[in-house]
GUSETOR-167905 format. One record per residue (C-alpha): residue number from 1; residue in one letter; chain; x, y, z. Coordinates in Angstrom, 3 decimals, m for minus. Each point is the difference from the previous one (the first is absolute). Layout:
<node NUM; A; A; <X; Y; Z>>
...
//
This chain:
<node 1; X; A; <33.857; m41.761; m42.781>>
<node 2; X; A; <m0.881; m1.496; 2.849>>
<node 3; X; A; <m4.351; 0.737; 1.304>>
<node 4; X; A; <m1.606; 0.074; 3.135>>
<node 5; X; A; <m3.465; 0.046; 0.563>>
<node 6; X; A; <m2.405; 2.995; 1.039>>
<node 7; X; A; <m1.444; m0.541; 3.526>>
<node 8; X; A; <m3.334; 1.743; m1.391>>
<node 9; X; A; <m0.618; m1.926; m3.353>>
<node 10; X; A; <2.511; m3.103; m0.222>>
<node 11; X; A; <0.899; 1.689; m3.229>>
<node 12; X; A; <3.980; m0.568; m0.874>>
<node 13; X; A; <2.256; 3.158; 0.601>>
<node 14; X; A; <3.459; 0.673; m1.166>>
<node 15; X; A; <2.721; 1.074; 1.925>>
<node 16; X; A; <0.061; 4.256; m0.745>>
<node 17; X; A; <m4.025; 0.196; m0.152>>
<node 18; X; A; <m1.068; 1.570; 3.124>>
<node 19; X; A; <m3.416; 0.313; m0.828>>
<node 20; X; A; <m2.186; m3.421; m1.303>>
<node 21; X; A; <m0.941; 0.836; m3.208>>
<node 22; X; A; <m3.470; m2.115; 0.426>>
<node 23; X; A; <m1.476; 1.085; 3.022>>
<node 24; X; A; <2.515; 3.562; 0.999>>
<node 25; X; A; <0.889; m1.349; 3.138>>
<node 26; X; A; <3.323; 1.426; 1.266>>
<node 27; X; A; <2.425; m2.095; 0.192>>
<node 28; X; A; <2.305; m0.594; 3.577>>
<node 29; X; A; <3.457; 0.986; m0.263>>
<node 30; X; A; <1.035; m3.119; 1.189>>
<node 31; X; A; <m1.602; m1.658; m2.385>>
<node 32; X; A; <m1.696; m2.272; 2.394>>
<node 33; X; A; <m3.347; m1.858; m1.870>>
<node 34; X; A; <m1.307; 0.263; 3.138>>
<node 35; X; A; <m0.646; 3.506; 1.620>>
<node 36; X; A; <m2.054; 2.547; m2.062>>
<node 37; X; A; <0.885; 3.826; m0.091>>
<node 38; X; A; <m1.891; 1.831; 2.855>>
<node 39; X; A; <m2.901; 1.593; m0.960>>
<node 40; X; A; <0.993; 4.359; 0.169>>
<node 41; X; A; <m1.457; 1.831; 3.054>>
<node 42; X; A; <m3.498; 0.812; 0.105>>
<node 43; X; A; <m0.497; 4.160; m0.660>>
<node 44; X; A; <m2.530; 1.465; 1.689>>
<node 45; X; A; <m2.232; 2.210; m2.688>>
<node 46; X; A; <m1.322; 2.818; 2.167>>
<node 47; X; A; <1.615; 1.408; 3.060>>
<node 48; X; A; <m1.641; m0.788; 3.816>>
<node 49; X; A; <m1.976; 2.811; 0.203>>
<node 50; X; A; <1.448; 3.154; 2.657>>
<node 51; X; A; <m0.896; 0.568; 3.306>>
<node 52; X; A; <m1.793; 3.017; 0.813>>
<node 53; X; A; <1.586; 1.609; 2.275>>
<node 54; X; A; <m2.551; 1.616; 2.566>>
<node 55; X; A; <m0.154; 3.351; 0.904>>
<node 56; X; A; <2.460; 1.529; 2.566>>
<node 57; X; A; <m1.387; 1.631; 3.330>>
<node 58; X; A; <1.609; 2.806; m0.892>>
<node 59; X; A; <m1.433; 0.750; m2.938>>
<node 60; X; A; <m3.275; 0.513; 1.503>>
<node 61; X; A; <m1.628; 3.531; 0.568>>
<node 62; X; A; <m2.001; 0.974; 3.001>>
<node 63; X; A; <m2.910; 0.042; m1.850>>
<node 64; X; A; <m0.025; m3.562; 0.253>>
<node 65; X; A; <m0.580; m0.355; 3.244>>
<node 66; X; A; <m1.300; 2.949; 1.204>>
<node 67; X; A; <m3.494; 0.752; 1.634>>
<node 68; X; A; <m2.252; 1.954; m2.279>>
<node 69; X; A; <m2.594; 0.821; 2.123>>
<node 70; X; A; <0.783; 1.552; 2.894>>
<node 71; X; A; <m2.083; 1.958; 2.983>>
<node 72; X; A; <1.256; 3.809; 0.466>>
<node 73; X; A; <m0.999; 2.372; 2.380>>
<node 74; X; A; <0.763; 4.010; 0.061>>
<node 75; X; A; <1.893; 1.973; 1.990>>
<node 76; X; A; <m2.599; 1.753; 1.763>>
<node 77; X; A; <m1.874; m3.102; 1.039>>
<node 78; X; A; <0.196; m0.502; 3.779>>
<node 79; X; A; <2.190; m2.333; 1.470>>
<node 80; X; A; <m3.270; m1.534; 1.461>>
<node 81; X; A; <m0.836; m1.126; m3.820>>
<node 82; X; A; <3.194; m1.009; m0.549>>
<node 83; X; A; <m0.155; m2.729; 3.020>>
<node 84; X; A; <m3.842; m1.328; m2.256>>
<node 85; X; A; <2.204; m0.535; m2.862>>
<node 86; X; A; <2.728; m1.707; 1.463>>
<node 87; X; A; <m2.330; m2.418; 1.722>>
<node 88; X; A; <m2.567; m0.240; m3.583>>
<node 89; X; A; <2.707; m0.772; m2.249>>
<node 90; X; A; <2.800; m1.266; 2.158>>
<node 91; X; A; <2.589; 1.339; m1.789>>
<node 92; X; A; <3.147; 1.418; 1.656>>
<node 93; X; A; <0.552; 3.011; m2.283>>
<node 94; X; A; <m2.132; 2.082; m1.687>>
<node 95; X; A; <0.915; 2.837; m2.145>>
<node 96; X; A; <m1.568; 3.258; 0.284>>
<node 97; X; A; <m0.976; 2.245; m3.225>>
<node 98; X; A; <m1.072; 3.145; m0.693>>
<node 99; X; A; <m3.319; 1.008; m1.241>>
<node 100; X; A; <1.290; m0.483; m3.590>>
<node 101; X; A; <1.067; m3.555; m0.037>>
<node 102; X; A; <3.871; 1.039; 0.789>>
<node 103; X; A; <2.400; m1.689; 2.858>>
<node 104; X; A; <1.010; 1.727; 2.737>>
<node 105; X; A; <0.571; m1.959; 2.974>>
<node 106; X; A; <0.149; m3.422; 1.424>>
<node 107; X; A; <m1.936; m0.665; 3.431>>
<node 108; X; A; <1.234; m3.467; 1.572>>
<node 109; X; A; <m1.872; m1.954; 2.868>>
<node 110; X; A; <3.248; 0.416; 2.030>>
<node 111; X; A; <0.341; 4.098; m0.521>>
<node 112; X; A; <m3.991; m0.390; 1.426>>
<node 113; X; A; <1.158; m2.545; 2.929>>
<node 114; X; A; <2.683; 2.931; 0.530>>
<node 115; X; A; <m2.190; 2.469; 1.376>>
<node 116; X; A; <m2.535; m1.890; 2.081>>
<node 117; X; A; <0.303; m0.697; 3.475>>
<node 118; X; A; <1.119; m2.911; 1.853>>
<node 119; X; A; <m2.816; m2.174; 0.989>>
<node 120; X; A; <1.893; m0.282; 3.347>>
<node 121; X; A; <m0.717; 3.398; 0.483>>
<node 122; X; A; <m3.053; 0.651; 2.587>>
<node 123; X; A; <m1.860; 2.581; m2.289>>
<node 124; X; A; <1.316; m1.713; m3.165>>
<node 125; X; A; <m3.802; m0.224; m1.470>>
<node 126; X; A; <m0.898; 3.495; 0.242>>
<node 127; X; A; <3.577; 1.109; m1.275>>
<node 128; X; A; <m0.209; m2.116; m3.000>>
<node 129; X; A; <m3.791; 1.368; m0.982>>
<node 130; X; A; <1.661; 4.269; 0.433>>
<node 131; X; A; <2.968; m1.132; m2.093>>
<node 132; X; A; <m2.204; m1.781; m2.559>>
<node 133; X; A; <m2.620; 2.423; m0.687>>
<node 134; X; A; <2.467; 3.565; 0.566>>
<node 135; X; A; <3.247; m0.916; m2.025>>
<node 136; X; A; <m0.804; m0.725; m3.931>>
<node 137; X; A; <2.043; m2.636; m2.448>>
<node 138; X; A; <2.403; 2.835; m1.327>>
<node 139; X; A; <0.858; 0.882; 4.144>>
<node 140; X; A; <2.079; m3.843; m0.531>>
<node 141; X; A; <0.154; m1.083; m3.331>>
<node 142; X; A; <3.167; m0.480; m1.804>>
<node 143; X; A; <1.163; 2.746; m2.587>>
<node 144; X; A; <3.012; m0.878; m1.623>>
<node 145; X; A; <m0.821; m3.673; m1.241>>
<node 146; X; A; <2.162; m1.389; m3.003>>
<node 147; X; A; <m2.321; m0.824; m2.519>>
<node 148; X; A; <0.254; m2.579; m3.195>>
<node 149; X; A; <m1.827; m0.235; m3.365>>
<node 150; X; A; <m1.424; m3.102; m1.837>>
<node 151; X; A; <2.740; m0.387; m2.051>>
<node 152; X; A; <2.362; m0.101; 2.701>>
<node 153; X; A; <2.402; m3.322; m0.080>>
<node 154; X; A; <m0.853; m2.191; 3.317>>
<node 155; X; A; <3.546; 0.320; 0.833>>
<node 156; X; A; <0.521; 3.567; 0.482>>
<node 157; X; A; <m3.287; 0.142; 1.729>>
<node 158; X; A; <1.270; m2.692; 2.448>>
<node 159; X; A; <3.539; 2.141; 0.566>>
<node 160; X; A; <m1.907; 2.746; 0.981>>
<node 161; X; A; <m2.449; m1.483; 2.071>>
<node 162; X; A; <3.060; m1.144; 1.713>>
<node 163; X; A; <1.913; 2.859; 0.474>>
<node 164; X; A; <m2.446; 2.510; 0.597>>
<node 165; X; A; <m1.776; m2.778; 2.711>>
<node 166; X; A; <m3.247; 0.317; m1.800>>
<node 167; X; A; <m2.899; m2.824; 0.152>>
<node 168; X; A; <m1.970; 1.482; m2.452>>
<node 169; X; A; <0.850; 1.843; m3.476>>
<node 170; X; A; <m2.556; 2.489; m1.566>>
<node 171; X; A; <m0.408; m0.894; m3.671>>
<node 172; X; A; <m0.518; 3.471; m1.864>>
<node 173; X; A; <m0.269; 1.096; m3.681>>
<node 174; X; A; <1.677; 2.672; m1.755>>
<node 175; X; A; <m2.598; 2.614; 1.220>>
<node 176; X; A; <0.899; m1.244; 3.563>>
<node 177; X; A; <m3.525; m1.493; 0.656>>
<node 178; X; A; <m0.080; m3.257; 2.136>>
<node 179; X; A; <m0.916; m3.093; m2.149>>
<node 180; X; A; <1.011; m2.865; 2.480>>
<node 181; X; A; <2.382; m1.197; 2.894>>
<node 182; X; A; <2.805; m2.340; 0.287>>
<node 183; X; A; <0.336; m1.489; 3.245>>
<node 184; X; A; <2.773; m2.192; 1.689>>
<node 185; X; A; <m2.903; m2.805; 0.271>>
<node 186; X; A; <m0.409; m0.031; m3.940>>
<node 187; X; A; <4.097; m0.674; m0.372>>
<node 188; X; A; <m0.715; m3.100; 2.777>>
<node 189; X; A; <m2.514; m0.934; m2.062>>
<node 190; X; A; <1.905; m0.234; m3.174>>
<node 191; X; A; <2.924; m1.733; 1.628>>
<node 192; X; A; <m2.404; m2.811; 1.221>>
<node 193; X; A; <m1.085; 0.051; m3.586>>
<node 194; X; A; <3.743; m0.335; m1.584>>
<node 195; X; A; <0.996; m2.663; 2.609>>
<node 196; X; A; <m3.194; m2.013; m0.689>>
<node 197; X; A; <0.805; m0.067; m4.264>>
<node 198; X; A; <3.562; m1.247; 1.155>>
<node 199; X; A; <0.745; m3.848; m1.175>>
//
């Protein structure tokens, strides 16, 4: 029989071993003393771990960004109280409740910039101060107002801010009592927000 040597050991191999019985090497199918096996591929023992994906937009509820605590006023109130408010809290839209806690309208700086006079007009001053102190909140105030609850996906509360041209959503409970608003400012807000965590 005619040997060749392993490339490991030196030790002498015959011609049908393909394996060196003194160190295990395996042995080329050439037969060539000279180039060793390749060592197998390397296996990874745990997995990379997952990405977690991050939440969706749309999965979020308008109780995540709406605003909790929120100035009211009644319907009775004069008009002239309404203009304080406005100017105190400097909101746009305030929502006006009964004596009970419950929604019933929605009074917006622009349905109060409705009724006053032009300041172009010559007896603009002493029409503004009848119109503020006769007429009362519930003279202008919106009635029919779509309204959304906490649990409320984002998405369907941006749809209908959109078709029904709303700025601001009531937030309401199942008794209908106002616990918040959602205004078009707080859906800016989060879409700076969601830009700004983009890579």
């Amino acid at each position: 029989m005619s040997e060749t040597t392993c490339s490991q050991c030196g030790a002498p191999l015959e011609n049908e071993e393909e394996i060196c019985s003194n160190c295990e090497a395996t042995v080329d199918s050439v037969r060539s003393p000279t180039k060793a096996a390749p060592p197998p591929p390397r296996v990874a023992t745990t997995p990379p771990p997952q990405a977690v994906e991050p939440t969706p937009a749309a999965a979020r509820i308008v109780a995540d960004i709406m605003i909790r605590k929120v100035a009211t006023l009644f319907e009775g109130e004069p008009l002239e109280e309404a203009e304080k408010g406005f100017k105190k809290v400097r909101f746009r839209h305030v929502p006006v409740v009964g004596a009970d806690g419950h929604f019933i309208g929605l009074l917006s700086l622009r349905h109060l910039l409705r009724v006053l006079p032009s300041p172009f007009d010559p007896d603009a001053e002493a029409r503004r101060s009848a119109i503020l102190s006769q007429h009362r909140v519930g003279d202008i105030m919106a009635r029919n107002v779509k309204t959304v609850q906490a649990s409320t996906p984002l998405e369907t509360a941006a749809r209908l801010m959109l078709d029904e041209k709303q700025d601001c959503l009531p937030v309401i409970d199942d008794e209908n009592k106002l616990i918040g608003v959602v205004t078009l400012s707080d859906f800016v807000q989060l879409a700076l927000h969601l830009l700004a965590s983009q890579p």
